[in-house]
C-alpha positions as a printed NumPy array, in Angstrom:
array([[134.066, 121.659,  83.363],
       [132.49 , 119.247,  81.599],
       [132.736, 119.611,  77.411],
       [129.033, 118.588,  76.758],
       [127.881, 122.394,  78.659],
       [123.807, 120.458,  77.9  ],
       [124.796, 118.157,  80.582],
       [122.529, 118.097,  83.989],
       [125.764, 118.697,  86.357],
       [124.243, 117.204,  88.778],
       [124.309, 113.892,  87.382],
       [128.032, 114.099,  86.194],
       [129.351, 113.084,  89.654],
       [126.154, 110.26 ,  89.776],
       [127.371, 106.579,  90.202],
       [125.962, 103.688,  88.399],
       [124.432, 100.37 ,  89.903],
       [127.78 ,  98.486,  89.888],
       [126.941,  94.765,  88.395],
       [130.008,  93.112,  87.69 ],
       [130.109,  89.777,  85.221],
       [132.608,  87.248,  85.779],
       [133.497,  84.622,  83.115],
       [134.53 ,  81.871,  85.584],
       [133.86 ,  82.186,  89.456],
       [131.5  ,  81.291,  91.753],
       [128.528,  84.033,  91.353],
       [127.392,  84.847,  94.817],
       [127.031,  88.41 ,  94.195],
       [123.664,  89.033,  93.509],
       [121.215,  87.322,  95.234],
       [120.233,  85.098,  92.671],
       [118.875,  81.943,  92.549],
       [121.572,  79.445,  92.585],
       [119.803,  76.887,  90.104],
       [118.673,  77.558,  86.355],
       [115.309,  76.642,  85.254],
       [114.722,  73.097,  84.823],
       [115.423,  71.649,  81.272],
       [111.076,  70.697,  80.663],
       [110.481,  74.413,  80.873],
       [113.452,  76.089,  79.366],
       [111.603,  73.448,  76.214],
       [108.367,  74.688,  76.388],
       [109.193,  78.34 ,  76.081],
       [111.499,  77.212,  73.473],
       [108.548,  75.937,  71.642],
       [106.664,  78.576,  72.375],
       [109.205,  81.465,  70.96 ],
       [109.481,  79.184,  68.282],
       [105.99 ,  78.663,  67.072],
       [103.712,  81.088,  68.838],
       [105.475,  84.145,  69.356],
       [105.472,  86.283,  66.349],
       [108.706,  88.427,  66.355],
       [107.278,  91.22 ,  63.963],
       [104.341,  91.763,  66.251],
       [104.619,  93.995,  69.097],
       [103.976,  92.143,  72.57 ],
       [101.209,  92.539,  74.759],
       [100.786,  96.09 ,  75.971],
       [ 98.498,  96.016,  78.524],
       [ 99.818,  92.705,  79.884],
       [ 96.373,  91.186,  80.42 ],
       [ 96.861,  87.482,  80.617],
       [100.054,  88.125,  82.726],
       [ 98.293,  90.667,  85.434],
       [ 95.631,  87.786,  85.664],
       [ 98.129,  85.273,  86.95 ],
       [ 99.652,  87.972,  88.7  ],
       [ 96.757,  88.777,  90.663],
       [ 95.638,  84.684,  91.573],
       [ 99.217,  84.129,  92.381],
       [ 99.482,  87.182,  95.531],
       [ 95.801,  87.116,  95.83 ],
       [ 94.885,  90.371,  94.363],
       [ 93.16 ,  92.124,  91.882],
       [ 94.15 ,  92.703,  88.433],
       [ 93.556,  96.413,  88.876],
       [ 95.892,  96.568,  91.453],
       [ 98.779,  95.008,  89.614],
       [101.112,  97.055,  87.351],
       [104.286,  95.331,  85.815],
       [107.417,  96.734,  84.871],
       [111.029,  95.452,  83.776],
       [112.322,  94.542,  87.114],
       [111.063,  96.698,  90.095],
       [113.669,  99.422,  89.241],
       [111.165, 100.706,  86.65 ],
       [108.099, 100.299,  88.572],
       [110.203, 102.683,  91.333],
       [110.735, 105.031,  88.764],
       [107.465, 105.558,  88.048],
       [106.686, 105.568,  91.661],
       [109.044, 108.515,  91.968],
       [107.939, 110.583,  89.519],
       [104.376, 110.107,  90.13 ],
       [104.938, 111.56 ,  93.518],
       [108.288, 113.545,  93.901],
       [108.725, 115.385,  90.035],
       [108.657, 118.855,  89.855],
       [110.223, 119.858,  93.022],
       [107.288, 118.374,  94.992],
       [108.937, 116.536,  97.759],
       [111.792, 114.283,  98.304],
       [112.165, 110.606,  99.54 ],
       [113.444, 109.229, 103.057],
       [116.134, 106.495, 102.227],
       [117.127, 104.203, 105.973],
       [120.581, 103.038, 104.827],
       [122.532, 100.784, 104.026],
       [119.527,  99.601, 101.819],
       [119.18 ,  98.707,  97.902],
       [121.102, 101.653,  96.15 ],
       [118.631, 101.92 ,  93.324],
       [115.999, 104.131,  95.519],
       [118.959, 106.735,  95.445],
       [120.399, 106.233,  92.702],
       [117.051, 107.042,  90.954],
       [116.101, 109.501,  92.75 ],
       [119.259, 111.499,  91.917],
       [118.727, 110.656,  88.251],
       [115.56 , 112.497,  88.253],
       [116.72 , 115.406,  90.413],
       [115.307, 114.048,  93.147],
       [116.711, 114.995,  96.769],
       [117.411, 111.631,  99.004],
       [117.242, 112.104, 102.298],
       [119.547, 109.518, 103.984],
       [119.165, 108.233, 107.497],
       [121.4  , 105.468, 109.321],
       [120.489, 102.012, 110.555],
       [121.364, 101.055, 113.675],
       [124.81 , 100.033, 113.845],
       [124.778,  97.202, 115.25 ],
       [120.74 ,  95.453, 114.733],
       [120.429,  97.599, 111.394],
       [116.974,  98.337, 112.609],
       [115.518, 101.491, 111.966],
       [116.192, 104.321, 113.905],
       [112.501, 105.801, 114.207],
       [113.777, 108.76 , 115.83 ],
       [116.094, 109.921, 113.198],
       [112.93 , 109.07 , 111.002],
       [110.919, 111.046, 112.388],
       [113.023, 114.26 , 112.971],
       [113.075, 113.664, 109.273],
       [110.022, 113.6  , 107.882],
       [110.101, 117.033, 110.267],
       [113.056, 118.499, 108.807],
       [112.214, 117.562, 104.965],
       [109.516, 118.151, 102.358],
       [109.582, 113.602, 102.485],
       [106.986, 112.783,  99.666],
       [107.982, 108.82 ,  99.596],
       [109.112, 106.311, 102.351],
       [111.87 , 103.389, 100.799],
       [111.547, 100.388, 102.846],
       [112.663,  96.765, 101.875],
       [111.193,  93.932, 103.842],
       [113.235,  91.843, 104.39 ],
       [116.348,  94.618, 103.501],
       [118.622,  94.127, 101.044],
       [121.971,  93.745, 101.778],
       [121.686,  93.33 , 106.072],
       [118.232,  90.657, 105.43 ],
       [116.25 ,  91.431, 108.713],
       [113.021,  91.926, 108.681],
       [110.881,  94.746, 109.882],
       [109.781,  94.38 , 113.4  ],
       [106.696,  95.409, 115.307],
       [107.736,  98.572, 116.475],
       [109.228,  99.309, 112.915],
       [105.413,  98.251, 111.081],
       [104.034, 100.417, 113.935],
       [105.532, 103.702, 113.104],
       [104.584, 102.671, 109.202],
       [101.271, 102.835, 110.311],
       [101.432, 106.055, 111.443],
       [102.64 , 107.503, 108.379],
       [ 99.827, 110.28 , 106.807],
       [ 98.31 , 109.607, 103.79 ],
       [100.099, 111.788, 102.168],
       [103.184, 110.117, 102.372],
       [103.934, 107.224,  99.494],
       [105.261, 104.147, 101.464],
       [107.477, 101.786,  99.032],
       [107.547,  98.169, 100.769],
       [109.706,  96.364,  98.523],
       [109.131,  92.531,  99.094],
       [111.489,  91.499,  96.82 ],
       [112.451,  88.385,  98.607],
       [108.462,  87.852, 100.073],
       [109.246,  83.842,  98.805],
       [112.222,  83.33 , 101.006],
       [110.792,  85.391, 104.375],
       [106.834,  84.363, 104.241],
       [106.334,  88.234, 105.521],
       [103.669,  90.419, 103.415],
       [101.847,  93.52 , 104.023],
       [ 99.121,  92.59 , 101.949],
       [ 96.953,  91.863, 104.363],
       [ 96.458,  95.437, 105.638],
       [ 96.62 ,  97.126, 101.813],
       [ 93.128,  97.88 , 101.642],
       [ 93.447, 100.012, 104.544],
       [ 96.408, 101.699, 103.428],
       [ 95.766, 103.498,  99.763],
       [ 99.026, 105.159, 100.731],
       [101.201, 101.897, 100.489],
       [102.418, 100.026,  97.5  ],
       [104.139,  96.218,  97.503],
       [107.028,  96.02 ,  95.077],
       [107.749,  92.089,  94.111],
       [110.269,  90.862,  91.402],
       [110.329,  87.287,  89.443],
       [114.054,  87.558,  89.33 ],
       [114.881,  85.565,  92.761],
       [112.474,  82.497,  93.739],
       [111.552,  82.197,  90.469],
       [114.898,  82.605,  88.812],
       [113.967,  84.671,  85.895],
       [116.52 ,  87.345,  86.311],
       [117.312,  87.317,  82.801],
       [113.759,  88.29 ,  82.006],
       [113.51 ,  91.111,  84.615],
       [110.154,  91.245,  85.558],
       [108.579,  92.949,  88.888],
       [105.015,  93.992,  89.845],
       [103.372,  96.68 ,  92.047],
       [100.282,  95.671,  93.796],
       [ 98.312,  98.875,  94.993],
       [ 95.09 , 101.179,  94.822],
       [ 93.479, 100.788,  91.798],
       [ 94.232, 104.831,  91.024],
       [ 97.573, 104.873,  91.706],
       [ 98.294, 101.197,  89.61 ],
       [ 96.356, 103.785,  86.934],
       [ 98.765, 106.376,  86.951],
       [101.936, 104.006,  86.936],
       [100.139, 102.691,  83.799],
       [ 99.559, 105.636,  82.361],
       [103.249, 106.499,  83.026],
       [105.129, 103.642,  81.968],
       [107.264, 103.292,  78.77 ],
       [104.712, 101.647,  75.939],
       [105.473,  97.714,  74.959],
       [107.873,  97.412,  78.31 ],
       [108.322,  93.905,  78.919],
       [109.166,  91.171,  75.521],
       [106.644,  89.162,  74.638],
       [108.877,  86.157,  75.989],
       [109.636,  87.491,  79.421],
       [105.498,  87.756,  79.937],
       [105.092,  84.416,  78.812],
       [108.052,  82.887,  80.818],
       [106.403,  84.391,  83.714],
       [102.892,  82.768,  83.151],
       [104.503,  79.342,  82.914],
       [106.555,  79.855,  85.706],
       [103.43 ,  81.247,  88.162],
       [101.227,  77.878,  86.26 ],
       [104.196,  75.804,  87.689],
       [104.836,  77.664,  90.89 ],
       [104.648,  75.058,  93.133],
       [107.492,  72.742,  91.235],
       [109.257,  75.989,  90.829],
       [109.519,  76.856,  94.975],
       [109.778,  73.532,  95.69 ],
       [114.011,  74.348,  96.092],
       [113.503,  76.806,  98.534],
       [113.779,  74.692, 101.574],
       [117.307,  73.438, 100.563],
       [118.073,  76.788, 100.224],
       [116.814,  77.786, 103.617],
       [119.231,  75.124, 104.621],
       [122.37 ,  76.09 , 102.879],
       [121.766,  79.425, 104.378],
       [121.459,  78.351, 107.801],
       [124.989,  76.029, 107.182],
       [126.399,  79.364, 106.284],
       [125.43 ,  80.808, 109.085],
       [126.264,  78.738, 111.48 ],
       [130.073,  77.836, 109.559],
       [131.089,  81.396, 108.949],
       [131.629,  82.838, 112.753],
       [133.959,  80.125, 113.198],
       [136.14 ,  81.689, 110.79 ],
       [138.806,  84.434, 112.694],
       [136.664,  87.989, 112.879],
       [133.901,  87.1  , 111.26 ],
       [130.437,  88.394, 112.091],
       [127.39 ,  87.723, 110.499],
       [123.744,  88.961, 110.952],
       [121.036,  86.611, 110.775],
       [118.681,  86.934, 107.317],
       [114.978,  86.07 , 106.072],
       [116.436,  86.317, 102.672],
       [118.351,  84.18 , 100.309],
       [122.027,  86.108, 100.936],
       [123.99 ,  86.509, 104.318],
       [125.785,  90.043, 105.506],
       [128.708,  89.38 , 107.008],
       [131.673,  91.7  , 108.057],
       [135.335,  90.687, 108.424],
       [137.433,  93.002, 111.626],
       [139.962,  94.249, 110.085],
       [139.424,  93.931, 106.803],
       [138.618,  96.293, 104.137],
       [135.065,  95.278, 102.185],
       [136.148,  96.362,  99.01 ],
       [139.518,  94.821,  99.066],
       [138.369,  91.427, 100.846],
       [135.79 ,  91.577,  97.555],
       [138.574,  91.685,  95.006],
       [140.347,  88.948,  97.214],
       [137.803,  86.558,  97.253],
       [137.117,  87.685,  93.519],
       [140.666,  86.559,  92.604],
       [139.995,  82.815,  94.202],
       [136.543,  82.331,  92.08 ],
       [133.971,  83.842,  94.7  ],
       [132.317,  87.191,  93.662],
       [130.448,  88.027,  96.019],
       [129.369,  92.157,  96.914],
       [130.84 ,  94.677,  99.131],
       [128.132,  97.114, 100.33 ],
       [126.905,  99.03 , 103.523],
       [130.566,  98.525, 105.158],
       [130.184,  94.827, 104.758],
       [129.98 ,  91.854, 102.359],
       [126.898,  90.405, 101.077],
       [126.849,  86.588,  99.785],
       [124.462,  85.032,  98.49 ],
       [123.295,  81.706,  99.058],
       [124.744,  79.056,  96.277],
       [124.918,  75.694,  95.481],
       [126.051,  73.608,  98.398],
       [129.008,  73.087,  96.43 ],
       [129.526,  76.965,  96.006],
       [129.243,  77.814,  99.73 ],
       [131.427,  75.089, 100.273],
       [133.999,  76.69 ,  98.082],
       [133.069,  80.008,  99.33 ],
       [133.933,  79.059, 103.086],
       [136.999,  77.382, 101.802],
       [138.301,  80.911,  99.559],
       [137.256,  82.749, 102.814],
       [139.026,  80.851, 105.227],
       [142.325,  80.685, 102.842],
       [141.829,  84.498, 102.809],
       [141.794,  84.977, 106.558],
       [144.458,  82.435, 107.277]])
């Protein structure tokens, strides 16, 4: 029994996102983008938290200038946009505008981005797991179904393309999505929309039941700034406002944003040699003993190892300078440097031989 008896004991047993921090290694781990920001703009924002940020003044709360190039940057309206610190708040707030209270639970297709659990359960939230397909990680629509049958399911958790396996969903897969009543909430999280080129905005307007989830902490390398968006129906971007913590993003983090979207092109112009790397990675590591990797949209590579345990084969690889993530049964690496998949084929193959 726990000594604190005020407790919730259901979230005693509840894991934490696991985000480990090496000091010197290779960090292919999580999904990142491999190169900082150049030096010109890591000056300007200087400058600008130097002489025109105020630190005694609160920061924008309504985020007006930032939901402006927010909206001309996906083509939306500002009323649709809401913006949170990284997407994990923004599905928070999804969550308990919909499932609080005992009023439904969500439908989670793993393996998939832990966080949709893990704050689901943090809110007393039951998460209703179904199972890829073993071998495509494709949805199994059946299972889906019998469990939107079975279960109270208030919100679908879909990430397009999914984080860690990186297919995309396919035409059957956006087919049953559009079959989904209106009175299900359907999350498409398009975290890595830069890398795949594959958006559901296009059919938003005729969906008030669907809401995009984006992030400015891959393409645009601002991880350290954690910033993500929802684009939506005006009335539910209303209630995520109306639900979100006041003053949630630093002043700094919404105006690193607006110089990175006023700069977007310069800023995406890497993602071709990244495209690259990850096809050289894809190509190199089957030739390795047991290997087998699944082709991605995104800007990591899941790969699994026969024989080998996912967890243990992390630690190794750890131990040689690559940290890369064991998840799903697998390993997911992200795409590096060309000098740090070099080194991360290297470690691998050392491992395995």
């Amino acid at each position: 029994m726990c000594a604190l008896q005020y407790l919730r004991p259901d979230l005693l047993h509840l894991k934490s996102y696991d985000a480990v921090l090496p000091l010197a290694a290779d960090k292919l781990d999580a999904n990142e983008f491999p190169l900082d920001w150049p030096e010109g703009f890591k000056q300007k924002l200087s400058l600008l938290w130097e002489k025109g940020i105020p630190s005694n003044r609160y920061p924008d709360a309504n985020h007006h200038g930032l939901k402006q190039a927010i909206a001309a940057y996906a083509g939306a309206d500002p009323a649709q946009i809401s913006v949170g610190n990284g997407s994990d708040e923004l599905i928070r707030s999804l969550l308990i505008a919909t499932c609080l209270g005992g009023r439904g639970s969500i439908l989670v297709p793993e393996p998939t981005f832990s966080m949709y659990a893990i704050l689901a359960e943090s809110l007393g939230i039951p998460v209703v797991r179904v199972a890829r397909d073993s071998e495509s990680f494709a949805l199994n629509l059946q299972a889906c179904g019998q469990a939107l049958a079975d279960h109270p399911i208030r919100v679908v958790c879909l990430v397009d393309p999914n984080s860690p396996t990186g297919n995309g969903l396919s035409a059957a897969e956006w087919a049953w999505i559009e079959t989904l009543p209106p009175q299900i909430l359907v999350i498409l999280d398009e975290a890595y929309f830069e890398f795949s080129q594959h958006t559901a905005l296009p059919k938003l307007a005729d969906h008030p039941n669907w809401v995009i989830l984006r992030t400015f902490s891959k393409a645009f390398r601002l991880a350290a700034h954690r910033v993500g968006y929802a684009i939506g129906h005006p009335q539910l971007i209303q209630v995520l406002e109306s639900i979100r913590l006041p003053y949630n993003l630093p002043a700094i983090s919404q105006w690193a944003v607006q110089i990175a979207l006023e700069h977007a092109e310069e800023f995406l112009a890497d993602l071709p040699l990244l495209r690259r790397q990850r096809d050289i990675l894809e190509q190199a590591l089957p030739e390795l003993p047991g290997v087998r990797v699944w082709p991605s949209q995104a800007n990591f590579l899941y790969l699994r190892v026969e024989g080998r345990d996912p967890q243990q084969l992390q630690r190794d690889w750890q131990d040689l300078g690559t940290c890369v993530r064991a998840t799903g049964g697998g390993i997911r690496l992200t795409v590096g440097t060309p000098e740090e998949n070099q080194r991360a084929l290297e470690r691998l193959r050392q491992l395995l031989h």
